[in-house]
N, C-alpha and C positions, 0 to 999 in steps of 0.2 A: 262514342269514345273508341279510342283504336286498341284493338286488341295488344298490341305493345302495351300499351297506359294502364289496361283495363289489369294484367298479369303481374306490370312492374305493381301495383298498389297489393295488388292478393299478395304478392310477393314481399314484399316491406312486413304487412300486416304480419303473415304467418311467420318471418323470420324474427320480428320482436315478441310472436308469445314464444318460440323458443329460445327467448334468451332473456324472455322472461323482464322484458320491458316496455314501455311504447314506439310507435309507430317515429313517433316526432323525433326521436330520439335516437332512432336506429338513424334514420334520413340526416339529422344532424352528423351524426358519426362520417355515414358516406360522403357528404359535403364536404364536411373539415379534411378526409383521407382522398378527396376530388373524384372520389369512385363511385357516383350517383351514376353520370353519365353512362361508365364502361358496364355498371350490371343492368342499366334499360336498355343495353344492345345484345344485351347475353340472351335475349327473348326465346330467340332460336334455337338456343342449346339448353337453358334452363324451360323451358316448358315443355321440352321433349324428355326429359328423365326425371328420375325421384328428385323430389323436395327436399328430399335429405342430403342427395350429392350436389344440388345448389347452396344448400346452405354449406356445407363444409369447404365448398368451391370459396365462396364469399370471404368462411373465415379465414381460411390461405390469404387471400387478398390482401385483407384486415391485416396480418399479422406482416405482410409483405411489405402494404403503404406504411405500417407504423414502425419497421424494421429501417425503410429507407428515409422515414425524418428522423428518428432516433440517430443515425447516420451520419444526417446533417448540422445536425443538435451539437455531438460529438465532434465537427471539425470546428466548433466553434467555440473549445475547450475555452474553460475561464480561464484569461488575463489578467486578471485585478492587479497582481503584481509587477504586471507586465505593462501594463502602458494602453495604447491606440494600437487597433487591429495592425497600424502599417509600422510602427515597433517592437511586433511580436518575437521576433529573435531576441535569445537576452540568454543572459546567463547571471548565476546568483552568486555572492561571495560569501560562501558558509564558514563558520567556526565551531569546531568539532573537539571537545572538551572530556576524557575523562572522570567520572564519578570517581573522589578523593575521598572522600566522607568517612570512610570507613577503616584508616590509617592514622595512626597518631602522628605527634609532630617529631616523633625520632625515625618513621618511617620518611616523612616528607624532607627531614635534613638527607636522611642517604639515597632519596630521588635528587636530589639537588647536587650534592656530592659526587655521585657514580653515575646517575642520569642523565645528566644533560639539562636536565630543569630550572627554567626559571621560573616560572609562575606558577607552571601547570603541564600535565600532559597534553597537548593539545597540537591541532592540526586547522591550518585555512585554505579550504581549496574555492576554486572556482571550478565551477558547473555546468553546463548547459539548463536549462530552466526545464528539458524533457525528458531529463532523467527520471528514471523510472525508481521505487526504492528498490526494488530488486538488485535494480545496477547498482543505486551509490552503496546498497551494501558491499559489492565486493572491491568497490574501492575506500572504507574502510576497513575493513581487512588487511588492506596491503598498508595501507597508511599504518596502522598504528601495531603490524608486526603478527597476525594472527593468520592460519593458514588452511580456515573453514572447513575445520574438523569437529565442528560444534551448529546445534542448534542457533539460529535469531531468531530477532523480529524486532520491530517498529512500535513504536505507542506512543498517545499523548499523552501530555502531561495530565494528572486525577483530576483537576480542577476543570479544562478544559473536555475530556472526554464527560465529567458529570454536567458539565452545561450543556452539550452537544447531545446528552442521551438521557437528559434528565434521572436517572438510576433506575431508568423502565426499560423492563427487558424487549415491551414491543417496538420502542422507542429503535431501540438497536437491533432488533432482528428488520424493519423498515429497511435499516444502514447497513445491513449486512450486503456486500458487496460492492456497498457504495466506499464504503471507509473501511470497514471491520472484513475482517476474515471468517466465517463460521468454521468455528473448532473441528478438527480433521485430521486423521490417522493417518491419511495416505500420504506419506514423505516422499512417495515416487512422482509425486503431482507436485507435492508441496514445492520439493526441487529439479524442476523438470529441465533445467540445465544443466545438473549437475552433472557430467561427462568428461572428468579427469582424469587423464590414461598416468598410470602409474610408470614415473622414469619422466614424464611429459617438467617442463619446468612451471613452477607453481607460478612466477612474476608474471610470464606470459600470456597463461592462463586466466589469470584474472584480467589481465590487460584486456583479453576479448569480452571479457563481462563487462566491465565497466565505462566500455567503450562504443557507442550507438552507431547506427541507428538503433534506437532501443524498441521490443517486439516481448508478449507475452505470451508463449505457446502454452502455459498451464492449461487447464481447465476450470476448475473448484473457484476462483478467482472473480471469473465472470459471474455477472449480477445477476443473469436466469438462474445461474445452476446453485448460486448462494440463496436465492431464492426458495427455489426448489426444495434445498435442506431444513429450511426455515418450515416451508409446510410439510413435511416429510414429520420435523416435529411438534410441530401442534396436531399433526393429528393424531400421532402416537402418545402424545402426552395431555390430556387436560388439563389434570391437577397434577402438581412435585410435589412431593415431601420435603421440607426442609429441615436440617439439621444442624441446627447452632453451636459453636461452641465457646463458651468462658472460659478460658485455661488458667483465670485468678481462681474459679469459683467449685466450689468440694462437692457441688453437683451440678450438672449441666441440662441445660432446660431441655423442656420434653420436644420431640420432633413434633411438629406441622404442618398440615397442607395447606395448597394455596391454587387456583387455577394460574397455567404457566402466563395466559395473556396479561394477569393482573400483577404477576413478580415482578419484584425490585432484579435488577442484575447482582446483587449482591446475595438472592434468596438463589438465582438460579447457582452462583459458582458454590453454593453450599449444598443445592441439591443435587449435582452432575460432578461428578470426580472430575480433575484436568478440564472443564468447561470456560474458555479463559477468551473473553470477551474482548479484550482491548488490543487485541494487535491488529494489527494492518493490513492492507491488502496492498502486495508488493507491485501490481500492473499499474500501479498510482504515478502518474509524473509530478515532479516535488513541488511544479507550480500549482497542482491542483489541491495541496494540504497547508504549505509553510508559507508566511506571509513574513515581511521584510523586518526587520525589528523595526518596535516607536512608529508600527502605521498603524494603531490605534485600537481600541477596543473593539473586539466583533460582536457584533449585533445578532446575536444566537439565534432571537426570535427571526429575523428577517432571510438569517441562511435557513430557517429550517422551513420559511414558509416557501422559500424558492427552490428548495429541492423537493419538497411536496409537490409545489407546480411542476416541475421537471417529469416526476414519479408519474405522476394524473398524470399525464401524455399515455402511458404504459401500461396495458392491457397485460399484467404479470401472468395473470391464472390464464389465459386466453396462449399465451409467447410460449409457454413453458410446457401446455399442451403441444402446439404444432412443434415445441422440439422434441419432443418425443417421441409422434409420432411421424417426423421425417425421417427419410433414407437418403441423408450427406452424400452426393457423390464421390466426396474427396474430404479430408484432414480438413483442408482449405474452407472448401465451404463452410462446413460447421462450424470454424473459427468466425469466417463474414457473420454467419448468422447471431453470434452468441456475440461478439463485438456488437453488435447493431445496436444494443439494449444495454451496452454498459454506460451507465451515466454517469456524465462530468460531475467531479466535485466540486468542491468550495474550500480556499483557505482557509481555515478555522484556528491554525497556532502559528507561535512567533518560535515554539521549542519541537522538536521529535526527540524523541528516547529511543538510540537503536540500544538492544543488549544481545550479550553474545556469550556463549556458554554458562547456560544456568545453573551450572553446580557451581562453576570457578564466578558467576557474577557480574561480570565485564559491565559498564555500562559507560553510554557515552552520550553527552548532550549535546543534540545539533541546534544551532541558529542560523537563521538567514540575514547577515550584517549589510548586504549592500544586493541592490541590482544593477545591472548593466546593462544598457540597453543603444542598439544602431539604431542614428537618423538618418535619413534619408540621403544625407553624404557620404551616411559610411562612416560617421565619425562616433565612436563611444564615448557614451556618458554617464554616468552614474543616476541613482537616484534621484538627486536633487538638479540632474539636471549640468553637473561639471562635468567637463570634459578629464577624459582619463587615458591621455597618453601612456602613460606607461605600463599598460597593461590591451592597448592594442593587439600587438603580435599573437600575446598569449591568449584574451578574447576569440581574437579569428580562428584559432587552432580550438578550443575548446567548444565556440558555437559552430562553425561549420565543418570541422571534423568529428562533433562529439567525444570530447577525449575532455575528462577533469582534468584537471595540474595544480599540483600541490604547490602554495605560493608562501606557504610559513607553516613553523613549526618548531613546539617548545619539545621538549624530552626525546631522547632514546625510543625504540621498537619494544613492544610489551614480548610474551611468549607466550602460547598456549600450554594448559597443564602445569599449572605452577598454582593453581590451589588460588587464583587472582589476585588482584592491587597486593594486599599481605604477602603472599605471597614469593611473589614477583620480587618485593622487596628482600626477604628474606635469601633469594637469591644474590642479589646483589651485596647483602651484608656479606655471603660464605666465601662469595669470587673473589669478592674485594678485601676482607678485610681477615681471611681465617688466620692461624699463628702458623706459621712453618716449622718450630720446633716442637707443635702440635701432630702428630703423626696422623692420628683421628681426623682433625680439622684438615688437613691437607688431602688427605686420600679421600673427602668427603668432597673437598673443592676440588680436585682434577675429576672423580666422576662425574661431578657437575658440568662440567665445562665440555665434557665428553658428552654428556648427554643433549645439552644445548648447542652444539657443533652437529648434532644429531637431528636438530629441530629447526637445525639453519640460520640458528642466533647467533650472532655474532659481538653483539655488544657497544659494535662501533658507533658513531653518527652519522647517518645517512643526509645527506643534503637533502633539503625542500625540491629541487629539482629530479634529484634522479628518486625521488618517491616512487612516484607513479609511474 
């Protein structure tokens, strides 16, 4: 046997009892990552130094070849809504609906009256299919009058996120990064674009957020580093206390523990102050969450056994080490590396819930009404396949410029700081309708108008075109 053969075997043998597996199965590994070959030439360099600086050499490797199909994985973002790999350009025709719910019907007569309303508050744009939700956040903002001076975020609707995560909290700490955002203080991360020079004009500004190529410079977002927080706490936490409460009932039941891998998500938001499970992770492009309306029931079981298989590709504890302990030579790098491992998602809803200032309420229901998609002519087509002249010009501007455009819309611009929907209306009642032999009521309605001219409300009707 050649002293090559005789080393590469010592060598296998003794790197599976330190990893605390078989032989067969390291050698598996190295096949499937094509890296049998390159460590039976390492002979020369691994049987001249510690065992230990081979094996660490290896695990670099390891984390390298699975970093670069992880890579590969990721250019082949799901399509589902999309078509054939060669009709992957496409852009989606959303309808964007304010939550009314919570307004009676004398507030919804003086939205109709003073607003501009016919149905509803509501907005249709078209999209590129790679917007990111970070982005289409701040193009609604601009759409419907607000000027991101408040908290968001994204969620699905109760019924779909309790399919998707069954109400187990391992279930969603798995998804952390995938879908979900793991709950986080740092707002300097959270809005890592925020960079609005005061005097700068607000339209503008947004116009460069909402408008791609779309790029996620966070951190917290990526799937290692959500990871990472995930075991950060299970190991601080085994068991939670939970703390229930009946606000019918004249005593409230006694607190409880529970180990945290066995909690409902429902045990954990009651045992973690602000620990809020359902929002989103903004690096998401909208084809990889929203599916087209009327394209059919999702098959829970079958998305969750496929991002399983995805997840197995990915040596998390093994990735999450070597980013620790690398030395990035650049911003850059570290981005390559922590991209590598962020893995594609899956359509899972026909609705998204963006909401926007959680005191004032805001909330707004998106749907995905239509796609659109180039054949091979160049000619656009709708879902089903008809052809859609009349949205040509504006298509080509939206997919290959990446720029939404707002193509309809019912109501008036909302305002921030008006207490929401109620609100909002409330104003409307004071501008429009105070008494002017009223002294009170009028000197109430010109501060108003002073303040709102203040806020860059104007009241007018903005055309669907010059929206965005």
């Amino acid at each position: 046997m050649r002293k090559e053969t005789s080393f590469f075997i010592y060598l296998i043998e003794r790197y599976a009892r330190y990893k605390g597996t078989s032989a067969d199965q390291i050698l598996k590994e190295w096949d499937a990552l094509d890296l049998t070959d390159f460590i039976y030439d390492m002979y020369e360099i691994y049987h001249a130094e510690r065992l230990q600086n081979a094996f660490d050499d290896i695990d670099a490797l390891i984390c390298e070849k699975t970093a670069e199909r992880t890579t590969e994985m990721n250019t082949k973002k799901n399509i589902d809504c999309l078509g054939s790999k060669e009709n992957r350009l496409g852009a989606f025709g959303l309808h964007l609906e304010l939550d009314l719910k919570d307004i009676d019907d004398e507030d919804l007569q003086l939205l109709k009256k003073y607003g501009s309303m016919q149905e509803s508050i509501s907005r249709d744009i078209l999209v590129p299919s790679d917007i990111t939700l970070h982005a289409l956040n701040y193009a609604i903002l601009r759409m419907f009058g607000w000027q991101n001076g408040h908290p968001h975020c994204f969620s699905l609707p109760e019924d779909v996120f309790e399919k998707l995560t069954g109400n187990r909290f391992r279930t969603w700490s798995e998804l952390a990064g995938v879908y979900f955002r793991f709950p986080s203080e740092d707002f300097e991360d959270i809005y890592w674009d925020d960079d609005y020079r005061e005097g700068e004009s607000i339209r503008s500004w947004m116009k460069k957020k909402y408008t791609g190529p779309y790029q996620y410079n966070g951190y917290h977002e990526h799937y290692l580093l959500s990871q990472l927080e995930v075991q950060n706490l299970l190991a601080r936490w085994n068991e939670i206390t939970v703390h229930e409460f009946d606000f019918g009932a004249e005593t409230q039941p006694e607190p409880y523990q529970v180990k945290l891998q066995d909690a409902t998500i429902h045990q954990v938001s009651n045992a973690f102050a602000d620990f809020m499970c359902g929002e989103l992770i903004e690096r998401l492009p909208l084809a990889e969450v929203i599916l087209v309306e009327n394209a059919g029931a999702v098959d829970f079981g079958k998305r969750k056994e496929e991002l399983e298989a995805k997840l197995a590709n990915v040596d998390t504890k093994r990735a999450i080490k070597e980013y620790q302990r690398s030395r990035f030579t650049s911003w850059k790098r570290e981005q390559e590396f922590l991209e590598a491992y962020d893995t594609p998602a899956f359509p899972v809803t026909e609705e998204l819930i963006y909401r926007y200032d959680f005191g004032d309420g805001w909330e707004v229901r998106i749907r995905c009404e239509e796609v659109y998609l180039q054949d091979e002519a160049g000619v656009w087509k709708d879902g089903r396949g008809e052809i859609r002249d009349e949205y040509a010009d504006v298509l080509d501007e939206v997919v290959f410029r990446h720029r939404p455009v707002c193509i309809g819309k019912d109501g008036i611009e909302m305002v921030d700081d008006v207490g929401g929907i109620g609100g909002f209306c409330n104003i409307l009642r004071v501008i429009h309708e105070a008494d002017m032999e009223d002294d009170i009521m009028w000197d109430e309605r010109n501060q108003m108008l002073q303040w709102l001219d203040m806020m860059g409300w104007t009241g007018r009707r903005i055309s669907a075109k010059r929206t965005l």
